[in-house]
C-alpha positions in Angstrom: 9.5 2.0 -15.3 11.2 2.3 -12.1 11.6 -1.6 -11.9 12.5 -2.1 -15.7 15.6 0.4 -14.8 16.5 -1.2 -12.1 17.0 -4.6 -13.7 18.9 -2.8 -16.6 21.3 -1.1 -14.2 22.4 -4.3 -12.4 24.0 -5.1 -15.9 27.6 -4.3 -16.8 27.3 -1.5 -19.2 25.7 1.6 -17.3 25.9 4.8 -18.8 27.9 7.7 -16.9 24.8 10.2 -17.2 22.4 7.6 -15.4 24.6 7.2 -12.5 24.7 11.2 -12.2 20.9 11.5 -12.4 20.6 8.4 -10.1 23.0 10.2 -7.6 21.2 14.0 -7.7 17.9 12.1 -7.1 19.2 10.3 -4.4 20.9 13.2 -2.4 17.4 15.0 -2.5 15.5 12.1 -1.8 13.3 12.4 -4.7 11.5 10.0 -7.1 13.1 10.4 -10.8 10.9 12.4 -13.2 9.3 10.2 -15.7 11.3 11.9 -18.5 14.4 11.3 -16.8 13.2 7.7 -16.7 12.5 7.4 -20.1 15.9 8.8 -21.1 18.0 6.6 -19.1 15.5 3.2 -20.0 15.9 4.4 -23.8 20.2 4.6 -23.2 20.9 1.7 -20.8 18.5 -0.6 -23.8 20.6 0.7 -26.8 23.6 -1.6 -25.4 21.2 -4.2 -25.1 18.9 -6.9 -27.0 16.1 -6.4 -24.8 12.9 -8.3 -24.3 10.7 -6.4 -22.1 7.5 -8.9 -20.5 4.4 -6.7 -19.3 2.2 -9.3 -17.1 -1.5 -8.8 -16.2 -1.5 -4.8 -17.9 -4.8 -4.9 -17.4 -4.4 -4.4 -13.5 -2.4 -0.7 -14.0 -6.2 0.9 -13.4 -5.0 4.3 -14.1 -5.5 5.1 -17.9 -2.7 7.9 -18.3 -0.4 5.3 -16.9 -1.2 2.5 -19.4 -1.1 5.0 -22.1 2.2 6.2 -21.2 3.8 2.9 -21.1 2.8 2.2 -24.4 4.1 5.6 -25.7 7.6 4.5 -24.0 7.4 1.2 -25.4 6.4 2.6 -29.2 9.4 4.2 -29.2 11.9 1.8 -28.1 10.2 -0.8 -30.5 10.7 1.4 -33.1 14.5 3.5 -32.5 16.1 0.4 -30.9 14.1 -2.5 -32.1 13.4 -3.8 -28.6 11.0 -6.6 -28.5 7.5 -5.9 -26.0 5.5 -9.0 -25.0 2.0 -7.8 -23.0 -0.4 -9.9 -21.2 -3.4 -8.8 -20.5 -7.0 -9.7 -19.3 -9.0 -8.3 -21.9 -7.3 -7.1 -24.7 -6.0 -4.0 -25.3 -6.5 -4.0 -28.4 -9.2 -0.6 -28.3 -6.2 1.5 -26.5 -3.8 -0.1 -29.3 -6.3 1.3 -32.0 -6.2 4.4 -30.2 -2.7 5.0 -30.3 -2.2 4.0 -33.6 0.1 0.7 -32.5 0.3 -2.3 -34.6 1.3 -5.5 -32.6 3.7 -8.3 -34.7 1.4 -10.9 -33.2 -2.2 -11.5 -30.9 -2.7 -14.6 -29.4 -5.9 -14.8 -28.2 -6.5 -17.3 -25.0 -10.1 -17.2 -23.2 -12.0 -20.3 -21.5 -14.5 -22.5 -24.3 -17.8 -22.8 -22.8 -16.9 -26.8 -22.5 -14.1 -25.3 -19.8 -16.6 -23.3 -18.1 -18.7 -26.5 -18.0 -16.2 -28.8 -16.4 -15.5 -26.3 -13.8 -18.9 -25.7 -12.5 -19.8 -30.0 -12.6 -16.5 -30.3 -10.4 -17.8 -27.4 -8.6 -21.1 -29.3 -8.1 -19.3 -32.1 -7.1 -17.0 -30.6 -4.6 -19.9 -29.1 -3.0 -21.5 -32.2 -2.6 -24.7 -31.2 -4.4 -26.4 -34.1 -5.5 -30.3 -33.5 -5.2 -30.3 -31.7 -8.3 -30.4 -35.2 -10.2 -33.9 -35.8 -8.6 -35.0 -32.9 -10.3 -35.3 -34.4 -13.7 -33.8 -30.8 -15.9 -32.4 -29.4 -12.9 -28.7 -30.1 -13.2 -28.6 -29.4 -16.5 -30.4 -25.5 -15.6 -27.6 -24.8 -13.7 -25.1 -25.3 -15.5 -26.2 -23.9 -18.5 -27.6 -20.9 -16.3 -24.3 -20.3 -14.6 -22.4 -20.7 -17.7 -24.2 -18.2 -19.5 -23.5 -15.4 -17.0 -20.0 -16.4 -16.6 -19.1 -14.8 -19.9 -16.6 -17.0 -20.6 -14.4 -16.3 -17.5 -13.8 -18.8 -14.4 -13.7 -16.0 -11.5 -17.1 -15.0 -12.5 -18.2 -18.6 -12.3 -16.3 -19.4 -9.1 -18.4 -16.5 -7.9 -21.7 -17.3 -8.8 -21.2 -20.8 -7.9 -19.9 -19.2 -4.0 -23.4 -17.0 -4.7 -25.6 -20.1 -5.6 -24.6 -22.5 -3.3 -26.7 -22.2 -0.4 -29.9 -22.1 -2.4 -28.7 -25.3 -4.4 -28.4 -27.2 -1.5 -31.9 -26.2 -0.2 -33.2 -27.7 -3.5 -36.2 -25.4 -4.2 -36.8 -26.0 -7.6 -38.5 -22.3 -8.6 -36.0 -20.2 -6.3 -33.2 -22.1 -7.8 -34.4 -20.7 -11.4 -35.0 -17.4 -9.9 -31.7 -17.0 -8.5 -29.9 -18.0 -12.2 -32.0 -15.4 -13.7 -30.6 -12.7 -11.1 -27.1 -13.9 -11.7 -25.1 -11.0 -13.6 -22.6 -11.3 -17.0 -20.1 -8.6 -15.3 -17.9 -8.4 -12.6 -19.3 -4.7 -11.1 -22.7 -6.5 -10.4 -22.0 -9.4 -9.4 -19.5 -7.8 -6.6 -22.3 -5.7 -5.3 -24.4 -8.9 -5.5 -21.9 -10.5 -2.9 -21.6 -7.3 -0.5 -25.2 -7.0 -0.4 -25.4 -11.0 0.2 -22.9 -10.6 3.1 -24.6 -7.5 4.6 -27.6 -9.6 5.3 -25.7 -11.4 8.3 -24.9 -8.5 10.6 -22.1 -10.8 12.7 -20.4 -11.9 9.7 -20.6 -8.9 8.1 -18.8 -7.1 10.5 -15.8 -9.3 10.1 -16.1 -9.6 6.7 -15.6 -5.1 6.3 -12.8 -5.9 8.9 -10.8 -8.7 6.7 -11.3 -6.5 3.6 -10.4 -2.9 5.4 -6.8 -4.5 6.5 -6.4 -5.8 2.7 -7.7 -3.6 1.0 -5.6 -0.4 3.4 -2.8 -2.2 4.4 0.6 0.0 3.5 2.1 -3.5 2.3 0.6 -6.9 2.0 -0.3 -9.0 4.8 0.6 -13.2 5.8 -2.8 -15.1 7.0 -0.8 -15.1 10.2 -0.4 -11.2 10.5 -4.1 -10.6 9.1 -5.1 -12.8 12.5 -3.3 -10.6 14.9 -5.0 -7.1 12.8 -8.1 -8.8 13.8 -7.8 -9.8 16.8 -6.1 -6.1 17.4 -9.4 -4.9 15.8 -11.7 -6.8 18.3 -9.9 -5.5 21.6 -7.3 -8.1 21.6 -4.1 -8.0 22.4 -2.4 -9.6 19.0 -0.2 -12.7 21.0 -2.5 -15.4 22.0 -3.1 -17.0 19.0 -5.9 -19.5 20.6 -7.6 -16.1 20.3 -7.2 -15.8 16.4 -9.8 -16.5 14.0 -9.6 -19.7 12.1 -8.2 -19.1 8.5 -10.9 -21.7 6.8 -13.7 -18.9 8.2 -11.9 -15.3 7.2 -11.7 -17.3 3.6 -15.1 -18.6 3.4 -16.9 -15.6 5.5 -15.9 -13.5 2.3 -17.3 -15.4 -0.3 -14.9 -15.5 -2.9 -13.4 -12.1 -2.5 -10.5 -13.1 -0.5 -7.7 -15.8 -1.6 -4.3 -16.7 0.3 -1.5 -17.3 -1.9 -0.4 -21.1 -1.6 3.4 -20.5 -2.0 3.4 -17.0 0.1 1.1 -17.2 2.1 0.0 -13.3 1.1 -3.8 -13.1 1.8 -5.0 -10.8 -1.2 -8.7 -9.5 -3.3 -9.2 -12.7 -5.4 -8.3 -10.1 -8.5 -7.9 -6.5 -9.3 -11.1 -6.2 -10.6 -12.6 -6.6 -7.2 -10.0 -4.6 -5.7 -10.6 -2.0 -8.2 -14.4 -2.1 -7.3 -14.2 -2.3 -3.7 -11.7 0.8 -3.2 -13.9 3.1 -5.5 -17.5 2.2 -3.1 -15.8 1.9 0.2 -18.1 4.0 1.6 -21.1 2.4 0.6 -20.4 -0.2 3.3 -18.7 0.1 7.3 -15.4 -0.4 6.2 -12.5 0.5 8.8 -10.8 3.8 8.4 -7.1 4.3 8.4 -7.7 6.2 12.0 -8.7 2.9 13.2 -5.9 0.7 11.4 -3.6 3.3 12.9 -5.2 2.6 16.1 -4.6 -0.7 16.4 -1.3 -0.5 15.6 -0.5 2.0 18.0 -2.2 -0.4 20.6 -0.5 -3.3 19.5 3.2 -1.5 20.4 1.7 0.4 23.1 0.6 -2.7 25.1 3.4 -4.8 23.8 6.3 -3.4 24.7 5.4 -3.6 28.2 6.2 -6.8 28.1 9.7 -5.8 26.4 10.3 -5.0 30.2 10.9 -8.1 31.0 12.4 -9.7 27.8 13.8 -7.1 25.5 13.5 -9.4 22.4 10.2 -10.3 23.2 8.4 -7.3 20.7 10.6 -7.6 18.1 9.8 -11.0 17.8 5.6 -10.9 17.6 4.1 -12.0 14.8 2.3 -8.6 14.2 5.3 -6.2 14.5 6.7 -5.7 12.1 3.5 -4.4 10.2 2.6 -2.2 13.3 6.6 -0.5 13.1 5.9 0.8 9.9 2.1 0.6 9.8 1.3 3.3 12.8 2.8 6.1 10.5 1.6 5.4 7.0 -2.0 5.2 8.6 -2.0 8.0 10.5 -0.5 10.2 7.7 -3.6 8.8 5.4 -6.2 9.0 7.9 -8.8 12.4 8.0 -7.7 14.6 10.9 -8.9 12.1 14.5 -8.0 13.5 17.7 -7.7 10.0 20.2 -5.2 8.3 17.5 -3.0 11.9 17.6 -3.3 11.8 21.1 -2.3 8.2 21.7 0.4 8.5 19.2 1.8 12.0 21.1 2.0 9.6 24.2 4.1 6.7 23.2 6.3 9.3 21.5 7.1 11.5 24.9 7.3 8.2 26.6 10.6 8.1 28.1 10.7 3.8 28.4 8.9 3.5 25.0 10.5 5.9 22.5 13.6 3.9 22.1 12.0 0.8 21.2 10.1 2.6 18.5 13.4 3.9 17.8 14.8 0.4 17.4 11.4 -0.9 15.3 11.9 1.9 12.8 16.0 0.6 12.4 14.5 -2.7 12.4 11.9 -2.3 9.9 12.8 0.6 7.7 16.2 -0.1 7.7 17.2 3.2 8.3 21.0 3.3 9.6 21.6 3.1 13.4 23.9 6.0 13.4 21.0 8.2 12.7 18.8 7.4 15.2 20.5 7.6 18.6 20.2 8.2 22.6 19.8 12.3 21.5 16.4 11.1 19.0 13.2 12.7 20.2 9.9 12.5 19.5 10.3 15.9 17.2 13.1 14.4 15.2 10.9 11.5 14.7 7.8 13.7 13.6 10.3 15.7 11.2 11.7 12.7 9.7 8.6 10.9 9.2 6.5 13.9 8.4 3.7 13.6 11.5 2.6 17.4 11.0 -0.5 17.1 13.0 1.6 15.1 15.7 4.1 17.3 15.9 1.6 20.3 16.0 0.1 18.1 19.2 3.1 18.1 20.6 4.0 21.8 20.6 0.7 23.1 21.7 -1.0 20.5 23.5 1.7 18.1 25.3 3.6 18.7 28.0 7.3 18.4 27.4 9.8 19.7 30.0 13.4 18.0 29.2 13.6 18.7 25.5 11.8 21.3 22.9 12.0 21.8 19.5 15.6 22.9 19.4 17.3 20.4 20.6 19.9 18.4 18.5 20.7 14.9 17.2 24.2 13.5 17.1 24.4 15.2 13.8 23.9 18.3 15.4 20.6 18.7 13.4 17.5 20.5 14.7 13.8 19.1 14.1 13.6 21.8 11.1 16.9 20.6 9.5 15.9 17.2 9.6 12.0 17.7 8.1 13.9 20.0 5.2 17.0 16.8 4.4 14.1 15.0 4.0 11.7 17.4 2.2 8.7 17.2 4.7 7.0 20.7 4.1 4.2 20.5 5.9 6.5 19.8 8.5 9.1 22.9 8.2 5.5 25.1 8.0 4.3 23.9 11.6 7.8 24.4 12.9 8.0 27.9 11.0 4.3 29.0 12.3 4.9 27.8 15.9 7.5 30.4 16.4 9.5 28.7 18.9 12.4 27.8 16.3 15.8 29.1 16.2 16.3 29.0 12.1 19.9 30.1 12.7 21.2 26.8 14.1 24.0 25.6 12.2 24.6 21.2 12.4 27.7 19.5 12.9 28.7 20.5 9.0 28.5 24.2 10.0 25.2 24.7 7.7 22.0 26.4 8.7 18.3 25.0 7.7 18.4 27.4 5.1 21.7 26.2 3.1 20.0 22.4 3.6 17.2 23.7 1.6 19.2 25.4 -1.1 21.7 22.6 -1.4 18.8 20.1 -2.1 16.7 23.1 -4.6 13.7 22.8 -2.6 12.0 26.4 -3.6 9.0 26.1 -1.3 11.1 25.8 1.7 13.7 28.1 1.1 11.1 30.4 0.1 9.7 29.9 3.6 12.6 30.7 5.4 13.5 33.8 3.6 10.4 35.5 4.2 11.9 35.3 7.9 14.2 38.0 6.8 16.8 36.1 8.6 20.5 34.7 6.5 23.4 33.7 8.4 26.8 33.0 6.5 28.9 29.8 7.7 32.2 28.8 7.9 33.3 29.5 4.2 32.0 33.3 4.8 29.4 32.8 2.5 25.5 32.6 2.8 23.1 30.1 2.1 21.8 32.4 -0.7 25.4 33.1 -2.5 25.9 29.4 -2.1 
C-alpha cells in the first residue's frame, strides 16, 4: 500500500490532508497506520482513472495481508470504480469465494502436459543423456514419470530433472524406476528431497547452508559478486582477493536448483517464493548460519579492511563487499539471539579512535543519512542511540573502558545519547540509558529542549512515561514545561 501511494503522490493532484499526515508521520519517524493508508489511497484515486496491477500475489505469504488488500481493493472497485488486475500463481479464487468477491474476468494460464514434455526432452538433451535410448522403454519412463509429478508446473520439473540426473546418467535401469516413483507432485517434498540430497555430501553441504544463510538473511539482496566476498568472509577470508572467491558456475549448481542469478541484475535469489517460504519456516532443521555469524563477518570484513584505509582513504569505500557490511553489521546484530564475541567485537571498532569515523563516513555513505548529523563530536553512544544497539550500548557502559567521553556528552546539535535514542523512538534504548543511572535527563540541546519535551513533541507515551517516573521536569526557554507543552 505503501508503494501504490507513493506512485499516486508523484502525480499533480495531491490532497492537502495527505501531505499533513505524510508530514506528522515523518516528524516522528513512524510508518503510516494502515487506516491512514487506506484513507489517503481511497482520496488521491478519486481524482484519478486508476488501474492498479497486483503481480505474483501469491508471494505476500502472510494471509491477513492478502486479505486485507483485497478488502482495500473491494472498496475502491466498488466507490470509485477503479479497475484491479491480479496475477497470481495459483489462483485465488478460494480467498475470492471467501470474501464474497466476484472478478469481471479469470484468465486461466498453466503449462499442457505437451509443454511439460518439451521441457524435460530439451532437458534430456542439454544434459547430454543419451543411453536411455538403449534401454528400449526407458526414455519414454522418464518422461512420462517426471511429467506426472510435475503437476503441470516447470519449477517442479526443472527440479526433479536437477534431482534425477545423476542416476540417469548412471543408466541403471531398476534404480532409475525407483527414483520416478520417489519423485513428489508438491513443492514442500520435493524441497526436503533436495536438502536431504545435499546433506549427504558433508563438503558441499556446508557451502551449500552458507550460500542459502546469506540469501535467505541478508537485510537486502545480494550481486553474485557480493555473495563471493560473504563467503569468502564466511571461510576466514579477507573479502578482496577475488582469486580466492568461489566460482559462480559451482554456488549455482552446488544448490541444485534452489538458487538462480538474475540475468539482467545480477541479484542471486531462491529460485521462487515457495522455496523461500519453505526454507525460512525449517531453518533449523539443517546448520544454517545465524545472524550472529552474518554479523560477524561483517564486522570482520570493516574491522580488517579499514586498516588498509590507512594507507589509501578511498580504498574501503571502494570494496566490493562494503557497502552490504556498512549497513549489514547493524541489522544482524539487532536480529541475532543475545552472543557475547559479536557484542564484544562490535564495542571495539566502535571505541576505536582511528576506526569510528570511517564507520561514521560508511553510515553517510550508505544510509544516506545527512553529514551534518554525524560529525567530529559523534561517539560510539550516539551511534548506539541512533541505531538502536541496546545490548551494545549496555557493553559499553558496564563492561568497556571509556575514559574521554561518557554518556553525556553532546553532538553538534547539542543532543545527548538519550535525546538522540528518543528523536528516533529507540526504547529499548532510552530504558538502558534510564536504568544505568549515569544520565543527566535535564540536559537541554541546542533548541533549549530537554529529553523529555523530545518525547512529548513526538507523542511517544512509553518514553515520556519513563522519564516522569524520574520525578524530574525542567521548564525551558518559553517558561514552560515539557508537560504543559
Amino acid at each position: 500500500m505503501q508503494a501504490l501511494l507513493k506512485q499516486l503522490l508523484l502525480q499533480q493532484c495531491v490532497e492537502a490532508d495527505a501531505i499533513k499526515k505524510l508530514k506528522e508521520a515523518k516528524s516522528k519517524s513512524e510508518l503510516l497506520r494502515k487506516t491512514d493508508l487506506q484513507t489517503l489511497l481511497t482520496a488521491q484515486l478519486h481524482h484519478l482513472k486508476g488501474f492498479i496491477i497486483i503481480d505474483a500475489f501469491d508471494e505476500i505469504s502472510q494471509k491477513d495481508v492478502q486479505t486485507g488488500l483485497l478488502n482495500l481493493f473491494k472498496q475502491i472497485v466498488s466507490k470509485i470504480g477503479v479497475k484491479v488486475l491480479l496475477m497470481s500463481r495459483p489462483h485465488i479464487k478460494d480467498i475470492m469465494d471467501i470474501m464474497d468477491l466476484k472478478a469481471d474476468a479469470i484468465l486461466e494460464i498453466t503449462a499442457t502436459p505437451g509443454d511439460i514434455q518439451r521441457f524435460i526432452e530439451a532437458q534430456l538433451k542439454v544434459n547430454n543423456i543419451s543411453n536411455l535410448r538403449e534401454k528400449g522403454d526407458l526414455e519414454e519412463k522418464v518422461i512420462t514419470g517426471i511429467q506426472k509429478k510435475s503437476s503441470g508446473i516447470f519449477l517442479l520439473a526443472k527440479l526433479h530433472m536437477i534431482t534425477m540426473q545423476y542416476i540417469l546418467r548412471k543408466g541403471q535401469y531398476k534404480k532409475i524406476i525407483s527414483a520416478l516413483e520417489n519423485l513428489h507432485d508438491n513443492f514442500s517434498k520435493t524441497y526436503e528431497n533436495v536438502l536431504e540430497r545435499i546433506a549427504q555430501n558433508p563438503e558441499d553441504g556446508s557451502y551449500v547452508h552458507w550460500i542459502l544463510s546469506w540469501i535467505l538473511c541478508a537485510h537486502r539482496p545480494l550481486s553474485m559478486e557480493e555473495l563471493q566476498c560473504a563467503l569468502d568472509i564466511t571461510e576466514g577470508g579477507t573479502g578482496i582477493d577475488h582469486k580466492d572467491f568461489m566460482g559462480e558456475t559451482y554456488i549455482i549448481s552446488v544448490c541444485q536448483g534452489l538458487v538462480v542469478i538474475g540475468k539482467e541484475s545480477g541479484i542471486v535469489s531462491i529460485v521462487h517464493e515457495t522455496a523461500y517460504e519453505w526454507l525460512n519456516q525449517n531453518m533449523a532443521r539443517a546448520p544454517f548460519l545465524s545472524e550472529a555469524k552474518l554479523a560477524k563477518a561483517c564486522l570482520s570484513f570493516l574491522d580488517t579492511n579499514m586498516k588498509v584505509s590507512k594507507q589509501q582513504q578511498n580504498l574501503v569505500q571502494n570494496l566490493l563487499f562494503t557497502s552490504y557490511a556498512s549497513g549489514g553489521w547493524h541489522r544482524h546484530i539487532l536480529k541475532m539471539e543475545q552472543d557475547n564475541e559479536v557484542i564484544e567485537n562490535c564495542c571495539k571498532l566502535l571505541l576505536d579512535n582511528d576506526k569510528l569515523p570511517v564507520i561514521v563516513k560508511l553510515l553517510e555513505k550508505y544510509r544516506r543519512w545527512s553529514e551534518d548529523y554525524w560529525d567530529t563530536q559523534t561517539k560510539a553512544f550516539h551511534i548506539c542511540a541512533r541505531l538502536g544497539l541496546d545490548k551494545v550500548l549496555e557493553y559499553i557502559l558496564y563492561e568497556a573502558e571509556f575514559r574521554e567521553y561518557g554518556p553525556n556528552m553532546k553532538d553538534m546539535n547539542g543532543n545527548t545519547p538519550l535525546a538522540v535514542a528518543i528523536m528516533f523512538g529507540k526504547v529499548n534504548v532510552v530504558q538502558v540509558l534510564l536504568d544505568s543511572g549515569r544520565v543527566d535527563i535535564g540536559t537541554l540541546n541546542a533548541e533549549k529542549q530537554t529529553p523529555l519535551h523530545l518525547a512529548a513533541q513526538r507523542g511517544n507515551i512509553e518514553v515520556t512515561q519513563g522519564l516522569l517516573k524520574t520525578g524530574k521536569i525542567w521548564a525551558w526557554q518559553s517558561g514552560g514545561t515539557s508537560v504543559e507543552d
